[in-house]
Structure formats: C-alpha cells, structure tokens
C-alpha positions in Angstrom: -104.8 -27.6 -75.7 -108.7 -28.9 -75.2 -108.9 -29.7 -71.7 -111.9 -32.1 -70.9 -114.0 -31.9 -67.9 -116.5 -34.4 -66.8 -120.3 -32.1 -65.8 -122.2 -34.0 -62.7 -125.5 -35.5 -63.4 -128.2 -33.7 -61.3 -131.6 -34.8 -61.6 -132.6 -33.4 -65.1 -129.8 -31.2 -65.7 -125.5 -31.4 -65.7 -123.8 -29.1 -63.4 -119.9 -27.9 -63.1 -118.6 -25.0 -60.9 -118.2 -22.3 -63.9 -114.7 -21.2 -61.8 -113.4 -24.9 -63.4 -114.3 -23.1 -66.8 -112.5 -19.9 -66.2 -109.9 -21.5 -64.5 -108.7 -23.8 -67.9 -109.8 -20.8 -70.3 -107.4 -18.1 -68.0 -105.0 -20.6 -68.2 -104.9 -20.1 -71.8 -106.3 -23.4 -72.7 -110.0 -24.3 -74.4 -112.3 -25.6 -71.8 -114.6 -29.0 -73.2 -117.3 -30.4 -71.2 -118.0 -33.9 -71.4 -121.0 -36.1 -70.0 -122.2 -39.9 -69.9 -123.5 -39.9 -73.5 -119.7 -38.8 -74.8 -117.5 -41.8 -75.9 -114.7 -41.8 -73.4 -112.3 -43.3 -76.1 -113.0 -40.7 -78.5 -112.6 -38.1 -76.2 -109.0 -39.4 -75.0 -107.8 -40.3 -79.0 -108.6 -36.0 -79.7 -105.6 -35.5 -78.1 -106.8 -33.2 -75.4 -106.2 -32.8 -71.6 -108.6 -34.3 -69.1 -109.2 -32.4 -65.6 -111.0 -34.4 -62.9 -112.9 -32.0 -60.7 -113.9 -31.5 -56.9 -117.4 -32.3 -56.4 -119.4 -35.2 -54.4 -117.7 -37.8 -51.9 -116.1 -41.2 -53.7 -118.5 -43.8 -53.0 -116.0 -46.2 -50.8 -118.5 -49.7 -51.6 -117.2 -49.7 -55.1 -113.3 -50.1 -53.1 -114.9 -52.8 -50.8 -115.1 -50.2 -47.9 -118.4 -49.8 -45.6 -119.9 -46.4 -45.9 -119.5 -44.7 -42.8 -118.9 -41.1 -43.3 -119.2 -40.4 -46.8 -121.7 -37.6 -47.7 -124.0 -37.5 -50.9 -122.2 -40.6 -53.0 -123.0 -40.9 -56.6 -122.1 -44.2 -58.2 -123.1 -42.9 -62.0 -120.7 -39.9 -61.5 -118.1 -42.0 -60.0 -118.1 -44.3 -62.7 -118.0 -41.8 -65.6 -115.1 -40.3 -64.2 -113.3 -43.9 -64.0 -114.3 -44.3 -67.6 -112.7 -41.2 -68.2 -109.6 -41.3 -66.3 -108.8 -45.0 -68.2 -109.4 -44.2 -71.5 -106.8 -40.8 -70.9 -104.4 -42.8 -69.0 -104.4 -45.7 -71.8 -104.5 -42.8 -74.7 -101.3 -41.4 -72.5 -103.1 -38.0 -72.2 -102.4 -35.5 -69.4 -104.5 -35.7 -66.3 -104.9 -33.1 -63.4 -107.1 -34.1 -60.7 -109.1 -31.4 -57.9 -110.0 -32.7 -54.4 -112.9 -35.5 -55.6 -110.1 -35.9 -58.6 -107.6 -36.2 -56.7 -108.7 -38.9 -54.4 -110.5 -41.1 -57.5 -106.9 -41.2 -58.9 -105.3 -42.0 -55.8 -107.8 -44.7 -54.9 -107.7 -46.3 -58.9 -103.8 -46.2 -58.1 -104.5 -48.3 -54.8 -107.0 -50.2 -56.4 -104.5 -51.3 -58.8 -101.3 -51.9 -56.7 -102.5 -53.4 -53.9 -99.0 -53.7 -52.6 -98.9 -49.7 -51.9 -101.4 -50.8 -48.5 -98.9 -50.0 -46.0 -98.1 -46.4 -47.0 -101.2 -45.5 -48.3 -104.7 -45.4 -47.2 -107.6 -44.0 -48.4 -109.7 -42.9 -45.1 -113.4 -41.5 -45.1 -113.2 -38.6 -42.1 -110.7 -36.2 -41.0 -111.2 -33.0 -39.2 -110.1 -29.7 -40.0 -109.6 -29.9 -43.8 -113.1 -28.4 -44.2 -112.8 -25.4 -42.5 -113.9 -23.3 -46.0 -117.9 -24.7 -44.8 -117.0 -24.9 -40.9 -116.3 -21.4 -40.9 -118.1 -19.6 -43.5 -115.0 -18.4 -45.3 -115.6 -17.5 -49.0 -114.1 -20.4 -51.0 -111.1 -18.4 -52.6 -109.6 -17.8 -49.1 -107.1 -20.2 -47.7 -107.7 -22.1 -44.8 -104.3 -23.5 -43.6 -100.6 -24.8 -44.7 -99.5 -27.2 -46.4 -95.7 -28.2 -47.1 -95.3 -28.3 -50.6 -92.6 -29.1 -53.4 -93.0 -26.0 -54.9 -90.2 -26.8 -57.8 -92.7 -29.6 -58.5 -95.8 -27.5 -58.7 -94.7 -25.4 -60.2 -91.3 -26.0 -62.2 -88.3 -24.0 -63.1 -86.8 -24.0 -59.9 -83.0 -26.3 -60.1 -83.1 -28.0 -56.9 -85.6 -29.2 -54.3 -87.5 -26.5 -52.0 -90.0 -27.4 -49.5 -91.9 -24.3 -48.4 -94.9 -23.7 -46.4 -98.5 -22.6 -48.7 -101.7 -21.3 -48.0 -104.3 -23.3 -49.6 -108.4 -23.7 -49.4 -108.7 -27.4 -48.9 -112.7 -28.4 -48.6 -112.4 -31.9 -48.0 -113.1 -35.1 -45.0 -112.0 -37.8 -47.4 -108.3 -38.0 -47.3 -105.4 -40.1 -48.3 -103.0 -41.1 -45.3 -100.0 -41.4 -46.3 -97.6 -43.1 -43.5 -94.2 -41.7 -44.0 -92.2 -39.9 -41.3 -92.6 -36.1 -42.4 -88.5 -35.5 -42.1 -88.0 -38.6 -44.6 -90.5 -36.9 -47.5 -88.4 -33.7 -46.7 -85.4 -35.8 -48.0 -87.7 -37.5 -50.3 -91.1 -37.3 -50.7 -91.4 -40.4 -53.5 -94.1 -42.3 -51.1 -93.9 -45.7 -53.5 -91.5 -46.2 -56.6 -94.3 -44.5 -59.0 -96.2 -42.3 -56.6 -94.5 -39.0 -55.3 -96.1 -36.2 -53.0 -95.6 -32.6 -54.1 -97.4 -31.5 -50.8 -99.0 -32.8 -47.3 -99.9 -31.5 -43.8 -100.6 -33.3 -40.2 -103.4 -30.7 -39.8 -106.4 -33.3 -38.1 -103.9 -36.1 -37.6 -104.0 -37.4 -33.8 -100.7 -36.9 -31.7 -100.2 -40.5 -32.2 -100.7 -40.8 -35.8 -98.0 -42.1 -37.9 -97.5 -40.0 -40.9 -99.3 -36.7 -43.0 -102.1 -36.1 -45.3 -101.5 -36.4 -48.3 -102.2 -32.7 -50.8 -100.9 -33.1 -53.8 -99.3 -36.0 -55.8 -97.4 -36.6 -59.4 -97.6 -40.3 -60.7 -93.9 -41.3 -62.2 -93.6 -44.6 -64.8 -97.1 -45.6 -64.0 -98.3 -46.0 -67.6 -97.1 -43.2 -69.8 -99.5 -40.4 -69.2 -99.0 -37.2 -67.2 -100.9 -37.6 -64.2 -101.1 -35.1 -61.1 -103.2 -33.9 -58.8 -103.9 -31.1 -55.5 -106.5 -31.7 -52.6 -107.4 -28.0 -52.5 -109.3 -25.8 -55.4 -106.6 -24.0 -57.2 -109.5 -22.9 -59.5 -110.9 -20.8 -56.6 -107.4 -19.3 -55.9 -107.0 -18.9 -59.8 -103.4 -20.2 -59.3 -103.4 -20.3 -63.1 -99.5 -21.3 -63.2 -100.1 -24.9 -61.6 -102.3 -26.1 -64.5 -99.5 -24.5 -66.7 -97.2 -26.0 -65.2 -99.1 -29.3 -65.9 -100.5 -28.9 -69.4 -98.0 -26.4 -70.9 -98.8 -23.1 -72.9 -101.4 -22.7 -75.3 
C-alpha cells in the first residue's frame, strides 16, 4: 500500500524525520510524501494509507483554548494535516497517527463530539512524558511503561491481555482520559466509538482522577480505520504495529 505522509513547512524548505520513511518502507509498504500544494482529495481517492506524524505542538487557539504551554505552534501545518486527515476519513482510508498525530485526531474527535467532555480532555503540560529531551536519551530508547492492549496493537492474540511496555514517549501535550484504571482493565472502550489500546498515570498528581491516554482505535466513527500511539514506534522500528494497522504489502 502507498502510505501518505504530510512534510512540515520550514521556512524555504519541507522537512520529515527520514526514520518515518524507513519505518513505512521496512514495513513493507511505499512511503509518499505529501505537502500543501497536493489536493487532499486526490490524495485520499488513490486509495492509499495516510500516517500523521510527531512533530510541532497542536496549536490549542484553533480548539478555543488559551496558549499557555504549547511550544513552537504552526497553524499552516496544523491545518494541512486537518485537511488531510478529512478527506481520508471521508474517502474511508486507513489512518495511523504518531504523538502530534495522535493528539490532532484525538482533538478533531473532541472537536466533533462535544459530548465526550467529561472523559476526555485534551491538556497542554504534563511532566515526565518527555524524558527522551530531559535526559539526553537517544530517541530509540524507552523511557517508561505504559499498559497496553497488546492483542489490539498488535492482533492475533484470542482474548484480551493487558501487559506492561516499554515505550519512548516525547510529548507535554496529552489527552486525560478520566476513567478509573481497573474499569479500562475490564474495558478500556473510553466512549461508545473511542477505545484505548494503552495509557499510564506516569505525571498524573496523587489526586488525579484517571490516566493518560497512549494509544487509541476509533470504532463506528465514520468508516475508516483510524488508530493511533503517543510514542514513536518509528524510532523503535516496531514494524509489526503499522502492519498490524495497514496489513501486508
């Protein structure tokens, strides 16, 4: 499959990490990079894949939230990758988002059904999910635990495990999700379209309600296949979780 992925305007060139490159093209599949000048619609009606990457901070104005710890915003990026992510979902493409992918599909999602307020919010700063930076650790070692679904990463497996997993998160934007952590071990659909495969408490307060969320699947909402992780699987070259997503070549 063509797997699209959206290069970063920066000043008079485009930029993407090349390990997003090798990361689709290991994974067996044909790596296409898109920019502004693409047509969005044209890109989603080729039948290909789209991958949101990590990159810059989601500018929180454009979700009627004060800026007030978000580093090095870019509105023209963010809305590319909107346009993007729109014309795949309404095409009913598959979409994986990374870290800045992740959260711009998790705050369309809230944009969109408001309703989902009280379990989920999109917050600007947490602590300890950027330890890759904090501590000078090269970018393809982990940095802490999350729990994760691993039958739902990663497929095959018959019934539900929750296990603990390494993972090199590189994030302060975060989604909070507030669900007692022993209920998403029972369960871990969040809303009736929005399920985690993974979260932590790492930086939550003692008195905080509920985990971070690190990785989601959408269910019934539209038809596309839409998923996402808050770490960089590219760096790790997990290759089996974007297989797992967009199938064999």
């Amino acid at each position: 499959m063509v797997i699209v992925i959206p290069a970063g305007p920066e000043k008079s060139t485009y930029q993407i990490n090349k390990a997003y490159i090798d990361y689709i093209a290991d994974a067996g599949h044909v790596p296409l990079i898109a920019v502004p000048q693409n047509k969005t619609k044209e890109l989603a009606q080729g039948k290909f894949g789209l991958l949101l990457p990590g990159g810059k901070d989601i500018d929180p104005i454009f979700y009627g939230d004060n800026n007030w710890g978000s580093h090095a915003t870019d509105p023209e990026k963010d809305a590319f990758e909107r346009e993007l992510f729109w014309a795949f979902f309404k095409a009913e493409r598959p979409i994986f988002g990374i870290c800045r992918g992740f959260q711009l599909m998790v705050r369309e999602y809230i944009l969109k059904n408001p309703k989902t307020g009280t379990d989920l919010q999109y917050q600007q700063h947490i602590s300890s999910h950027a330890a890759t930076s904090e501590l000078g650790l090269s970018r393809t070692i982990p940095s802490h635990y999350v729990k994760a679904r691993t039958d739902l990463l990663y497929g095959g497996a018959k019934k539900k495990t929750v296990d603990f997993m390494p993972v090199n998160s590189m994030h302060h934007q975060y989604l909070h999700v507030h669900k007692d952590e022993k209920e998403l071990e029972k369960t871990s659909m969040v809303t009736p379209t929005l399920q985690l495969t993974a979260w932590a408490t790492r930086g939550l307060g003692a008195d905080e309600v509920g985990v971070v969320g690190e990785g989601i699947i959408f269910r019934n909402w539209g038809k596309s296949k839409i998923a996402g992780v808050q770490w960089h699987p590219e760096e790790l070259k997990d290759h089996n979780l974007l297989i797992n997503h967009f199938g064999k070549e």
